[in-house]
FIPAPA-992843 format. One record per atom (N, C-alpha, C): x, y, z; residue in one letter; atom name; residue number from 1. Coordinates in nm, 4 decimals. Atoms other than C-alpha are relative to their C-alpha. Layout:
! residues N
> X;Y;Z;A;CA;NUM
...
This chain:
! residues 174
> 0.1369;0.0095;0.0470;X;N;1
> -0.4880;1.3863;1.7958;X;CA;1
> -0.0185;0.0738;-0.1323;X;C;1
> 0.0669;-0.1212;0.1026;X;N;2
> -0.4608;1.6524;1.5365;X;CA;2
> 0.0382;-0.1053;-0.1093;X;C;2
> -0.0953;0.1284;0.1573;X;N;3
> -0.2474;1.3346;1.2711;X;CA;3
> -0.0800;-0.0902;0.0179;X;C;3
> 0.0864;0.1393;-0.0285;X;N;4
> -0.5262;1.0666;1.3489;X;CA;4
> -0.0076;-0.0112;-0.1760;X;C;4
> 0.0527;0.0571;0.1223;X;N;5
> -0.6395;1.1681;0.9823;X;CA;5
> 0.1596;-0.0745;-0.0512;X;C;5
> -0.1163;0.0596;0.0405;X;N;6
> -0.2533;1.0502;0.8943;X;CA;6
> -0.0550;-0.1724;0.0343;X;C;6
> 0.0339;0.1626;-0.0246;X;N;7
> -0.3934;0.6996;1.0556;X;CA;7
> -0.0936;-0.0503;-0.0943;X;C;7
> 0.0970;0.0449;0.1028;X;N;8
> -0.7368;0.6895;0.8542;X;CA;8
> 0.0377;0.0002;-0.1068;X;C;8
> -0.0198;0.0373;0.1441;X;N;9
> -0.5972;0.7283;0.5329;X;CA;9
> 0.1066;-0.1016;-0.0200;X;C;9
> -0.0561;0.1290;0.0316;X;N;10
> -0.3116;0.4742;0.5773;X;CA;10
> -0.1104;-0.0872;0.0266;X;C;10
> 0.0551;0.0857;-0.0349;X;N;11
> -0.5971;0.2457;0.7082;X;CA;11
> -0.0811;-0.0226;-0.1417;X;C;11
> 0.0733;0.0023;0.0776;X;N;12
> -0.8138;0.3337;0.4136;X;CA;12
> 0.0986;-0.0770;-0.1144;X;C;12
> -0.1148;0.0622;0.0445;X;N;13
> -0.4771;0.2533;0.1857;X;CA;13
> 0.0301;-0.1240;-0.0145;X;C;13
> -0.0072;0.1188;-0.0332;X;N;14
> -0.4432;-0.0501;0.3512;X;CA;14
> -0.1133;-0.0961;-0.0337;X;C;14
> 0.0973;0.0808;0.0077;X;N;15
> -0.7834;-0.1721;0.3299;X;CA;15
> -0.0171;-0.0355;-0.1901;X;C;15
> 0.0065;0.0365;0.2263;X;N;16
> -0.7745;-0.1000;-0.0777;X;CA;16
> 0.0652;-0.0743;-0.0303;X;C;16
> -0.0966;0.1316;0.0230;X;N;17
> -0.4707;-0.3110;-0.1069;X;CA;17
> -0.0404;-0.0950;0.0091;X;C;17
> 0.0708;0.1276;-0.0099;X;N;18
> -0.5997;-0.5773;0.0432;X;CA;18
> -0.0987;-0.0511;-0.0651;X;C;18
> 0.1325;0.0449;0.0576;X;N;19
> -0.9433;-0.5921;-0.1470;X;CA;19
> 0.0589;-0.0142;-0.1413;X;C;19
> -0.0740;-0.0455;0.1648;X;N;20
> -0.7016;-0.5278;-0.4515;X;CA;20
> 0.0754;-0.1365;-0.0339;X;C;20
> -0.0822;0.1071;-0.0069;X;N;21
> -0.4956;-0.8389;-0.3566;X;CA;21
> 0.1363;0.0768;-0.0317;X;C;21
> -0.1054;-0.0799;0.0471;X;N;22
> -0.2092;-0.6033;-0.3943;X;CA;22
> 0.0834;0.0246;0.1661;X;C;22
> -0.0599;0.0029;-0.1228;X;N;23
> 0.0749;-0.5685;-0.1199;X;CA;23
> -0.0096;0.1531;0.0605;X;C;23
> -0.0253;-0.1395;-0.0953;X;N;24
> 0.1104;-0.3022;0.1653;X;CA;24
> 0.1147;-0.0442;0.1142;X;C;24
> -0.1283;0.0039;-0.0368;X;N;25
> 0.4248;-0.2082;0.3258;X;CA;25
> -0.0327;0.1296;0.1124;X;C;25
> 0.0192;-0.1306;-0.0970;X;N;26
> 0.4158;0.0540;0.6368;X;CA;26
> 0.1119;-0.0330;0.1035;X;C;26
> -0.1511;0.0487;-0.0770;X;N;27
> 0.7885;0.1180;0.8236;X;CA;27
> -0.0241;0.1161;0.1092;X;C;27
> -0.0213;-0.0944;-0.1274;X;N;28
> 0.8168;0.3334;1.1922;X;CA;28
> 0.1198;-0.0157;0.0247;X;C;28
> -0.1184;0.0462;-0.1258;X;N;29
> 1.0819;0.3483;1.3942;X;CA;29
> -0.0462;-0.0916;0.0764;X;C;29
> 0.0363;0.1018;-0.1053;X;N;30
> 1.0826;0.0672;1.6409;X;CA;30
> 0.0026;0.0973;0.1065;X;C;30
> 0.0670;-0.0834;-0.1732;X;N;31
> 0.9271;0.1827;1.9711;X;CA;31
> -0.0696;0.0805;-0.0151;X;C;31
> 0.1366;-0.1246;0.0255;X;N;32
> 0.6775;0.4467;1.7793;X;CA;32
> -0.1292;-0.0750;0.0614;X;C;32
> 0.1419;0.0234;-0.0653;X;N;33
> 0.3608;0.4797;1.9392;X;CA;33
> -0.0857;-0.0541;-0.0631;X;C;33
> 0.0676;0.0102;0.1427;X;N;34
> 0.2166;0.4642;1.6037;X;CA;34
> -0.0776;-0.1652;0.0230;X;C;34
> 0.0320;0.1423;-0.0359;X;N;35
> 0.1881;0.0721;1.6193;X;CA;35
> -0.0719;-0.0645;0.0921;X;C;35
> 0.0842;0.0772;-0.0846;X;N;36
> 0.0159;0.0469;1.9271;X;CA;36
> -0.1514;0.0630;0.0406;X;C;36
> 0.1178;-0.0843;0.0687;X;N;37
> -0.2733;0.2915;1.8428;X;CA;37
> -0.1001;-0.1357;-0.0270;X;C;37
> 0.0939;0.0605;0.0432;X;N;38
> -0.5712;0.1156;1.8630;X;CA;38
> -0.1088;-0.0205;-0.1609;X;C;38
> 0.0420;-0.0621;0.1477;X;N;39
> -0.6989;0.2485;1.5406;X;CA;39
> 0.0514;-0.1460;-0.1044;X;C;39
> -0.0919;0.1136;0.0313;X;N;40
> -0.4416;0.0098;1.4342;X;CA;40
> -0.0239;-0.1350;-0.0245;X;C;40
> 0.0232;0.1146;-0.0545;X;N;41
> -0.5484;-0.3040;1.5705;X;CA;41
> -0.0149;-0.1051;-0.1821;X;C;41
> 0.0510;0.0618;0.1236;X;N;42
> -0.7198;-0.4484;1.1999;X;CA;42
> 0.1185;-0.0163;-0.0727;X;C;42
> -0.0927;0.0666;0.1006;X;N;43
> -0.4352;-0.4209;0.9842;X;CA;43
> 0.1284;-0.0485;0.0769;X;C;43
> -0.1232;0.0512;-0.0604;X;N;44
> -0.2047;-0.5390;1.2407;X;CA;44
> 0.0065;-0.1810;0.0055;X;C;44
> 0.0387;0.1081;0.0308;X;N;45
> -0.3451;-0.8735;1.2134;X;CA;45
> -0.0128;-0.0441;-0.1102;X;C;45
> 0.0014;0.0295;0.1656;X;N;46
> -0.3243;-0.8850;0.8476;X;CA;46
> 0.1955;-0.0083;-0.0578;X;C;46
> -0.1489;-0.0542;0.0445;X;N;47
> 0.0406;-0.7727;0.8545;X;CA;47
> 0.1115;-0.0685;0.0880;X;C;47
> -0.1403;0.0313;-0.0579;X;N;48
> 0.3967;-0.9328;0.9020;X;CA;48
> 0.1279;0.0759;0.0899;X;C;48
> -0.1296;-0.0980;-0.0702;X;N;49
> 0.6995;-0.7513;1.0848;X;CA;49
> 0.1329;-0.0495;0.0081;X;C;49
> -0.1430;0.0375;-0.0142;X;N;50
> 1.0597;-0.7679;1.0849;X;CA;50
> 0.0262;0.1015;0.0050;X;C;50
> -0.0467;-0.1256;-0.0768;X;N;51
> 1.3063;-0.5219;1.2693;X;CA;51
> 0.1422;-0.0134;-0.0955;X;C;51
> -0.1260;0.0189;0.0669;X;N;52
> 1.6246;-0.4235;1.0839;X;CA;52
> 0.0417;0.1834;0.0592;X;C;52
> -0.0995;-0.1396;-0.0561;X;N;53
> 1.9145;-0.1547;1.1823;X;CA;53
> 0.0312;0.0177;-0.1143;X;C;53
> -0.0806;-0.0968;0.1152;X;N;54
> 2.0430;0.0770;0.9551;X;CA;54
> 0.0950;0.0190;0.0081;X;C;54
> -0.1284;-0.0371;-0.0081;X;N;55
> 2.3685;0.1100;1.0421;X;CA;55
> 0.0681;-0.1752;-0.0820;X;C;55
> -0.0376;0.0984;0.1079;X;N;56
> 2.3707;-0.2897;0.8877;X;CA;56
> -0.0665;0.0225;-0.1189;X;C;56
> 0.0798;-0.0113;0.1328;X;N;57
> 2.1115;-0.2664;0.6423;X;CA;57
> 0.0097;0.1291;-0.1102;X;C;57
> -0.0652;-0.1315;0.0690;X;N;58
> 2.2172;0.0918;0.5213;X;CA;58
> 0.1315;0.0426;0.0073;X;C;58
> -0.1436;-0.0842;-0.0443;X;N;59
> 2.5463;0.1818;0.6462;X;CA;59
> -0.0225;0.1367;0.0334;X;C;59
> 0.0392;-0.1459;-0.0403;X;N;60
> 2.3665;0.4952;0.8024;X;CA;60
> 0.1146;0.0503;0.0958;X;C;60
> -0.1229;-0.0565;-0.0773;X;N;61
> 2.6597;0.7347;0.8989;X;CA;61
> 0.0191;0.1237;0.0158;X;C;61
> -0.0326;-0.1704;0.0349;X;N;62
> 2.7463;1.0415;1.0704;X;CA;62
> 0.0976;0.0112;-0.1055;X;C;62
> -0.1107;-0.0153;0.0484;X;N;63
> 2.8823;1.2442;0.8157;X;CA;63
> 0.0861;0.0707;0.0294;X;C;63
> -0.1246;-0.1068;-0.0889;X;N;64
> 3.0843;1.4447;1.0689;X;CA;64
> 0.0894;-0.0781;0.0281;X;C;64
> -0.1286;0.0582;-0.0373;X;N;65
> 3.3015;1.1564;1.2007;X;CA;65
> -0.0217;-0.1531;-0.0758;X;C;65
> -0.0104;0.1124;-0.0252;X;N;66
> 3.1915;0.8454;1.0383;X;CA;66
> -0.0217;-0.1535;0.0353;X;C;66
> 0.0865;0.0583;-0.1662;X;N;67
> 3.0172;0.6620;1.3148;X;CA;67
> -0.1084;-0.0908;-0.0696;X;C;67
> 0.1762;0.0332;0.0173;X;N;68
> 2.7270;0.4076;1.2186;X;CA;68
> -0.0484;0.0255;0.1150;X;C;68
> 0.1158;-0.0646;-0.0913;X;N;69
> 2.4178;0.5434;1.3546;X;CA;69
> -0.0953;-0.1558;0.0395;X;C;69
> 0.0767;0.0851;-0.0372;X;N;70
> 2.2070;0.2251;1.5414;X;CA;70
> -0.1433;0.0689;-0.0625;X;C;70
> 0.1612;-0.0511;-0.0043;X;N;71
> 1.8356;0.3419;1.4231;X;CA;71
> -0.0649;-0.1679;-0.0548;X;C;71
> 0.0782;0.1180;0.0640;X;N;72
> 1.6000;0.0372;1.3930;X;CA;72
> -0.1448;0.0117;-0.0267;X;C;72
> 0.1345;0.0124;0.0353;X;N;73
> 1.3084;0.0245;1.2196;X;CA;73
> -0.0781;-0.1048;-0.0319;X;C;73
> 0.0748;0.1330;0.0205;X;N;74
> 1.0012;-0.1811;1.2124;X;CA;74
> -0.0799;-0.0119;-0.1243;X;C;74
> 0.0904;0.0522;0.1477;X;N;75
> 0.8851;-0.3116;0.8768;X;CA;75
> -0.1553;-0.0796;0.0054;X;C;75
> 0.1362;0.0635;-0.0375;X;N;76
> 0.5026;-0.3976;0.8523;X;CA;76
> -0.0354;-0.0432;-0.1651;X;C;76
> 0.0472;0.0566;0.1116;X;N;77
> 0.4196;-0.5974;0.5290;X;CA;77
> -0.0719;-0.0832;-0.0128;X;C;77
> 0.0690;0.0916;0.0725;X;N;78
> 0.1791;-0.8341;0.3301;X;CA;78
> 0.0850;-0.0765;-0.0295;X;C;78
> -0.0814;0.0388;0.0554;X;N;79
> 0.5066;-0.9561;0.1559;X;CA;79
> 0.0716;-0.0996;0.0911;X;C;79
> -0.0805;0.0861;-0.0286;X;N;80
> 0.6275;-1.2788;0.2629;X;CA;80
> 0.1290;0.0252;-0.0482;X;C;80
> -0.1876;-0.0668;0.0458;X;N;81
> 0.9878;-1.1938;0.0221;X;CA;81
> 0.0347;0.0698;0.0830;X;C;81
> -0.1110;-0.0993;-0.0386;X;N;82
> 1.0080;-0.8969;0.1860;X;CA;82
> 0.0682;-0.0370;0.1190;X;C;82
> -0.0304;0.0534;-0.1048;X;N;83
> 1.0390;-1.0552;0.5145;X;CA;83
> 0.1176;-0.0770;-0.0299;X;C;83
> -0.1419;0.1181;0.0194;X;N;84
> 1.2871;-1.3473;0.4307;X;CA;84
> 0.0897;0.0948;-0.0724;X;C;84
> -0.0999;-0.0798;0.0561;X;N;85
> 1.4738;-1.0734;0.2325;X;CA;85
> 0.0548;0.1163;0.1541;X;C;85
> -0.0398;-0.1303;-0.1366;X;N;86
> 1.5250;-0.8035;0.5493;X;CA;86
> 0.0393;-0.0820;0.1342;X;C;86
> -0.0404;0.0540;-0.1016;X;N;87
> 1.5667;-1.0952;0.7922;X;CA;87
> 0.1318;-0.0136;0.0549;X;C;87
> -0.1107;-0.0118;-0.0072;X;N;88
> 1.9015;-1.0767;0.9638;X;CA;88
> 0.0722;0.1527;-0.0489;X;C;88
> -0.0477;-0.1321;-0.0019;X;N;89
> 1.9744;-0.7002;0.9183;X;CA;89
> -0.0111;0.0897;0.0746;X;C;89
> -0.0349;-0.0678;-0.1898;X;N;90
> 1.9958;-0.6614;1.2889;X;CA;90
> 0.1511;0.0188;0.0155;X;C;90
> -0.1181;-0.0353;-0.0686;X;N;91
> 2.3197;-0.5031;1.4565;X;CA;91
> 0.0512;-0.1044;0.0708;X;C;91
> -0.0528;0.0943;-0.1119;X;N;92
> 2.5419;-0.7829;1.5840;X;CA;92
> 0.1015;0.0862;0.0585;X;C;92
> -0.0653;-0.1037;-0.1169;X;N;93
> 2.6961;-0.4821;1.8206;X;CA;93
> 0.1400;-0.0586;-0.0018;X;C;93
> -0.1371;0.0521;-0.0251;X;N;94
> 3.0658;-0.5789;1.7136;X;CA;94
> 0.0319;0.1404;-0.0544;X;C;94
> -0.0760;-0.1389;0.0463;X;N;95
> 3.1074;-0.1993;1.5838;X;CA;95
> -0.0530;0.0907;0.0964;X;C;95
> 0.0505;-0.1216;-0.1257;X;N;96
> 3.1083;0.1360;1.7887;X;CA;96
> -0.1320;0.0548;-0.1131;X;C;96
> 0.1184;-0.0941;0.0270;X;N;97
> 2.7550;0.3869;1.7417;X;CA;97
> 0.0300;0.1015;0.0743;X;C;97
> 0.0459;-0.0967;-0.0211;X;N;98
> 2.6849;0.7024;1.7093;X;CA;98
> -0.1058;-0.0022;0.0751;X;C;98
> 0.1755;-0.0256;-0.0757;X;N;99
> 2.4408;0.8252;1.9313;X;CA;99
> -0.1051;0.1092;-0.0904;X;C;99
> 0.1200;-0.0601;0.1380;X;N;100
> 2.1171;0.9567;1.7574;X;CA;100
> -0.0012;0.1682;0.0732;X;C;100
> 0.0004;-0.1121;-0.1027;X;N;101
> 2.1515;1.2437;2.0513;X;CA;101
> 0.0575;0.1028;-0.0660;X;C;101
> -0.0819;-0.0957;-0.0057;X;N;102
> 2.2939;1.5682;1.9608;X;CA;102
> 0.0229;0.0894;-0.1571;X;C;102
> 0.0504;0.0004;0.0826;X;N;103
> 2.3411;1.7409;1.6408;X;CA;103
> 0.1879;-0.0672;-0.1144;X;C;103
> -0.1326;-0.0197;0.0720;X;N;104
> 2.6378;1.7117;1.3241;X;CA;104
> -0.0307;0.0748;-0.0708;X;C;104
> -0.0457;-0.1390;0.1219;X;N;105
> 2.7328;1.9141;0.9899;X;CA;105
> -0.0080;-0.0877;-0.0967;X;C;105
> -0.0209;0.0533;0.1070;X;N;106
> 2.5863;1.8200;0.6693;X;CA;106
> 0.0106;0.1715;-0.1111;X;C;106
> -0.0745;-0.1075;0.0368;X;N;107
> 2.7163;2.0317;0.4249;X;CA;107
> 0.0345;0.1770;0.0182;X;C;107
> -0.0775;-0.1386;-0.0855;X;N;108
> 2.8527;2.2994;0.6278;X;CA;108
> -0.1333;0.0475;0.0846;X;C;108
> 0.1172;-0.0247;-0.1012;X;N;109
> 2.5115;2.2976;0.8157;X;CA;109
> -0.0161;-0.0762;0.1275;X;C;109
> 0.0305;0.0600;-0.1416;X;N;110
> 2.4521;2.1987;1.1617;X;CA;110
> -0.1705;-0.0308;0.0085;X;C;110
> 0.1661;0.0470;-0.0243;X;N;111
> 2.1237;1.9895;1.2030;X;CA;111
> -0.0107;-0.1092;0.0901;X;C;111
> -0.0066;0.1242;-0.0791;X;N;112
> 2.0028;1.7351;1.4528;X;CA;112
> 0.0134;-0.1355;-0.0291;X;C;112
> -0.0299;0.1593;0.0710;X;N;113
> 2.1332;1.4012;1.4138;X;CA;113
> -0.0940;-0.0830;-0.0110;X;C;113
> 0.1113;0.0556;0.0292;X;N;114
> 1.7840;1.2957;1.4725;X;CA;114
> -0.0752;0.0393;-0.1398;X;C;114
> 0.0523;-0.0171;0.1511;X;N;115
> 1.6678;1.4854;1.1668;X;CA;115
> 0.0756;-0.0281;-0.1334;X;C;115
> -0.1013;0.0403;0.1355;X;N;116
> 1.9277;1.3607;0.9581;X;CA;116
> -0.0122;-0.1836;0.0017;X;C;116
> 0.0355;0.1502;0.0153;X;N;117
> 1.8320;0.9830;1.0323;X;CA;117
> -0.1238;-0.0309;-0.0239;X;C;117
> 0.2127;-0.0014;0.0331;X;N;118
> 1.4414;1.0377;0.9455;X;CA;118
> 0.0076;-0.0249;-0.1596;X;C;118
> -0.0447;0.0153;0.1493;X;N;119
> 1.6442;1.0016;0.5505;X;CA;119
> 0.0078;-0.1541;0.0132;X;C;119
> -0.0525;0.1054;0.0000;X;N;120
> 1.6937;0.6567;0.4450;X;CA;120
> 0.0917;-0.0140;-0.0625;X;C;120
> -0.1509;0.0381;0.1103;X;N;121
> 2.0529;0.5441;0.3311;X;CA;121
> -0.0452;-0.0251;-0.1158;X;C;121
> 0.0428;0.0774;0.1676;X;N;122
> 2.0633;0.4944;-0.0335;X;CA;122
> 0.0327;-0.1268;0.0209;X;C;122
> -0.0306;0.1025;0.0358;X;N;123
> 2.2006;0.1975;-0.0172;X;CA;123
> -0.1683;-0.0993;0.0733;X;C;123
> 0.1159;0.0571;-0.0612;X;N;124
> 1.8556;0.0601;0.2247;X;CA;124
> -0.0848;0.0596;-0.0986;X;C;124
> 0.0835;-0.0545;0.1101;X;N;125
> 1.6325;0.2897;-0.0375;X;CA;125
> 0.0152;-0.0995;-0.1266;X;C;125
> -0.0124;0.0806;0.1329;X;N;126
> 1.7901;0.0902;-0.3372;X;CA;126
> -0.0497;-0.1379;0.0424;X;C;126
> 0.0754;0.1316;-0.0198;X;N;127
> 1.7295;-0.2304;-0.1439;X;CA;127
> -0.1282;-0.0377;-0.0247;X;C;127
> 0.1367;-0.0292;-0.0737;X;N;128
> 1.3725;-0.1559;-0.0397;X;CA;128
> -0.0860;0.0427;-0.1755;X;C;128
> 0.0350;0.0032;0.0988;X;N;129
> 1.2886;-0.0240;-0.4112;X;CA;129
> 0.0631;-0.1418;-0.0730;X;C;129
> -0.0293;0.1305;0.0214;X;N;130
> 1.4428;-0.3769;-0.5144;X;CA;130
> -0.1002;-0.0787;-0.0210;X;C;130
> 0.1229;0.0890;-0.0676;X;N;131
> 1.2272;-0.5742;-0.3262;X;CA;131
> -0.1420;0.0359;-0.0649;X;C;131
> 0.1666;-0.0134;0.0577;X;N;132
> 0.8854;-0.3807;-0.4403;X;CA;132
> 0.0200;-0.0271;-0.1319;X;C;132
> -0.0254;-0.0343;0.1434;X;N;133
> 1.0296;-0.3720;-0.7907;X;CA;133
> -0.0224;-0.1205;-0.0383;X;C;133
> -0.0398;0.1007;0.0663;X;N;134
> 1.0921;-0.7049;-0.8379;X;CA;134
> -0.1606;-0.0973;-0.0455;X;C;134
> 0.1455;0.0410;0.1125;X;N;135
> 0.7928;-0.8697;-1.1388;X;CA;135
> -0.0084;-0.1367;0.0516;X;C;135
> 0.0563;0.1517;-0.0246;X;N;136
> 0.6949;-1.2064;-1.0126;X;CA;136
> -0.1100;-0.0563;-0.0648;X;C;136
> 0.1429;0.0488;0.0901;X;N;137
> 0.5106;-1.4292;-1.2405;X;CA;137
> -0.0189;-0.1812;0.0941;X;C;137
> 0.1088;-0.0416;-0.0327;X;N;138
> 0.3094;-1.5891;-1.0759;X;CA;138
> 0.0030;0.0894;0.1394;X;C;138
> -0.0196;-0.0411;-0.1105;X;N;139
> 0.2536;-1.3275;-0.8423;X;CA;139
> -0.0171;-0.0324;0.1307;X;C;139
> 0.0200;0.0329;-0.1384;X;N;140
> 0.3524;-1.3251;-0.4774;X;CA;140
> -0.1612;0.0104;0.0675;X;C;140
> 0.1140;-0.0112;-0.0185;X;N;141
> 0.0284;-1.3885;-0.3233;X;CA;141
> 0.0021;0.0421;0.1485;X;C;141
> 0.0208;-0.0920;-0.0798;X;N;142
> -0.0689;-1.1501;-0.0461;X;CA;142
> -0.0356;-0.0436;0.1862;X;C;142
> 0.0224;0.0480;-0.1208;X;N;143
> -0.0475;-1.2535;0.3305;X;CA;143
> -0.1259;0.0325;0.0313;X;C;143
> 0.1318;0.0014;-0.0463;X;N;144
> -0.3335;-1.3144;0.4907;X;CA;144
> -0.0296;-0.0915;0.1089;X;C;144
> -0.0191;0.0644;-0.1083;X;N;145
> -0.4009;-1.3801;0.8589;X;CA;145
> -0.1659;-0.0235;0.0171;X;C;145
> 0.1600;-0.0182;0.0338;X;N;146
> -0.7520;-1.5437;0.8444;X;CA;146
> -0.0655;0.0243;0.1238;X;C;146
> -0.0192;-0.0234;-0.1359;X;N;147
> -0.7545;-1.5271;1.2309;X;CA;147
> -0.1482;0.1326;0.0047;X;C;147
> 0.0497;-0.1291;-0.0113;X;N;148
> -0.8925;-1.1428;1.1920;X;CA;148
> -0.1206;-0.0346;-0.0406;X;C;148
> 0.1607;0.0114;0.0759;X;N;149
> -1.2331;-1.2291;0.9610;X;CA;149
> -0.0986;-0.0830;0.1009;X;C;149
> 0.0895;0.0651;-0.0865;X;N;150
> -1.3310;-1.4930;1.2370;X;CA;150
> -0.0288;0.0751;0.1175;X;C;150
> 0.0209;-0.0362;-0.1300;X;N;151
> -1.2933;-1.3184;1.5173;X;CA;151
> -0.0789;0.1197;0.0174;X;C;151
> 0.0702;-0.1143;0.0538;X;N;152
> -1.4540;-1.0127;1.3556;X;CA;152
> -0.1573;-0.0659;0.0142;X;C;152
> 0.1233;0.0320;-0.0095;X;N;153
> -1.7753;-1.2222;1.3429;X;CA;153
> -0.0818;-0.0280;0.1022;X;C;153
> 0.0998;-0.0097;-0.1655;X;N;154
> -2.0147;-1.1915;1.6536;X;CA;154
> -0.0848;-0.1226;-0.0325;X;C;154
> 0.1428;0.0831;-0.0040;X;N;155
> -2.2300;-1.5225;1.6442;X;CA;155
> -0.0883;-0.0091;0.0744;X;C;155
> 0.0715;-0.0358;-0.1171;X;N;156
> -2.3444;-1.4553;1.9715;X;CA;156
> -0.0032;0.0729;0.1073;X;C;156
> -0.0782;-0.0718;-0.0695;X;N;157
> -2.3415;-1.1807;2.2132;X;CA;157
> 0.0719;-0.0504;0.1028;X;C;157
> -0.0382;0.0794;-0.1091;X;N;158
> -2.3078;-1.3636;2.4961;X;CA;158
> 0.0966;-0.0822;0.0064;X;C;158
> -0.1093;0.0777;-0.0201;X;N;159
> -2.0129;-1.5645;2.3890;X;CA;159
> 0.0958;0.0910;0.0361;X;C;159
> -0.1431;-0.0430;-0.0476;X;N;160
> -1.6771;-1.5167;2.5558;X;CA;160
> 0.1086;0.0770;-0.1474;X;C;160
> -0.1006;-0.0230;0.1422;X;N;161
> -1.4505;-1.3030;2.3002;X;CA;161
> 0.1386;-0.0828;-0.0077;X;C;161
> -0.1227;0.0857;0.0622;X;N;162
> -1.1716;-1.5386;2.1242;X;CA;162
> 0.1054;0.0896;0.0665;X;C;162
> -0.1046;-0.0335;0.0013;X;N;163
> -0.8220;-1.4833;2.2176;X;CA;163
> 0.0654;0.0873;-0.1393;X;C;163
> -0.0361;-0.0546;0.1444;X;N;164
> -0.6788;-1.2574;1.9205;X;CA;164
> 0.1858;-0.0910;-0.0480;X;C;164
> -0.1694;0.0782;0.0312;X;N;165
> -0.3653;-1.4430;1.7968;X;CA;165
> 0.1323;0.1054;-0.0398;X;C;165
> -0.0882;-0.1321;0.0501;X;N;166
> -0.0492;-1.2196;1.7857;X;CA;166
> 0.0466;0.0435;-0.1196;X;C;166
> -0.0889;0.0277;0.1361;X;N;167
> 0.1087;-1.1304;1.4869;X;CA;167
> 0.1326;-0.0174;0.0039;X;C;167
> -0.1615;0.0903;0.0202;X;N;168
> 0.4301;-1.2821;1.3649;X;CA;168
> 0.1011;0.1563;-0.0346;X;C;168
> -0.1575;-0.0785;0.0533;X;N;169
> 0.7678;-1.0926;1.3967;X;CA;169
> 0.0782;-0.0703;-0.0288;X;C;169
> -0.1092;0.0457;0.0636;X;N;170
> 1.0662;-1.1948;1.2289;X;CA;170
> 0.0982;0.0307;0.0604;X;C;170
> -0.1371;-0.0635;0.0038;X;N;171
> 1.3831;-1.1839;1.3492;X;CA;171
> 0.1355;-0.0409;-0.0380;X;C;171
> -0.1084;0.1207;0.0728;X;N;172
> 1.5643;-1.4882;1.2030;X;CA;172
> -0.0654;-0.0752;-0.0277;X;C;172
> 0.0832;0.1237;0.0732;X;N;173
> 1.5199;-1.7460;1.0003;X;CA;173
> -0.0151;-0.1099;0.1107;X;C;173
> 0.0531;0.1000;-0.0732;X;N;174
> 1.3657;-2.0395;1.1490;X;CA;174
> 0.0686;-0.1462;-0.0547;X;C;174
């Protein structure tokens, strides 16, 4: 309760983008609570998703033995590109993992292997600055699930509330 304001100001964030026609990008870990926060609900209906591992999409590795680390995170964007660009940078589980459990040694320090995967690989950082970087003339034009504006509108109390339509995850191309 005490990080809610952490929610209102991404929401506020979010809402400027949008009125801006300008993209918004917001990444968790997959399985954070974060996402299912009611608070939430509005820009979740505005926003795309695709899940990608880091141990493909980064080559995230202990650097004690080695090891890709499985961590998957969930991407929440406006950005149609970014989606078709991150699609398929799921783990096809043909290599061993580290477990996120326990701690290793980055330079000659012992820290939890969980706090050492809260970094993003450079190589996923360079991607990820890529993707926002890249100048599109005419610009990408800004997802938009119109779903949310109708259902937002009360015409009558007494009507039955609409079904909310889910939002779209990605996890391969279609």
């Amino acid at each position: 309760k005490e990080l809610l304001y952490q929610i209102a100001i991404c929401i506020v964030l979010f809402r400027y983008q949008l009125e801006n026609h300008r993209h918004f990008h917001w990444e968790q870990p997959r399985g954070s609570i974060m996402f299912k926060l009611p608070y939430l609900q509005e820009a979740l209906y505005y926003l795309l998703s695709v899940d990608v591992d880091l141990c493909t999409a980064g080559e995230l590795k202990d650097p004690e033995n080695g090891k890709l680390i499985k961590k998957t995170l969930t991407i929440m964007t406006t950005s149609n590109n970014m989606v078709r660009s991150l699609i398929g940078l799921r783990c096809n589980n043909l290599h061993e993992h580290q477990t996120v459990e326990g701690k290793t040694h980055v330079q000659g320090k012992a820290i939890n292997r969980s706090t050492f995967t809260e970094n993003y690989p450079r190589k996923f950082a360079r991607r990820l600055a890529m993707l926002m970087g890249k100048v599109q003339i005419p610009p990408e034009p800004v997802y938009r699930n119109e779903t949310w504006g109708v259902l937002a509108v009360e015409e009558h109390p007494e009507a039955p509330a609409p079904k909310r339509a889910r939002r779209e995850r990605y996890t391969s191309l279609k």
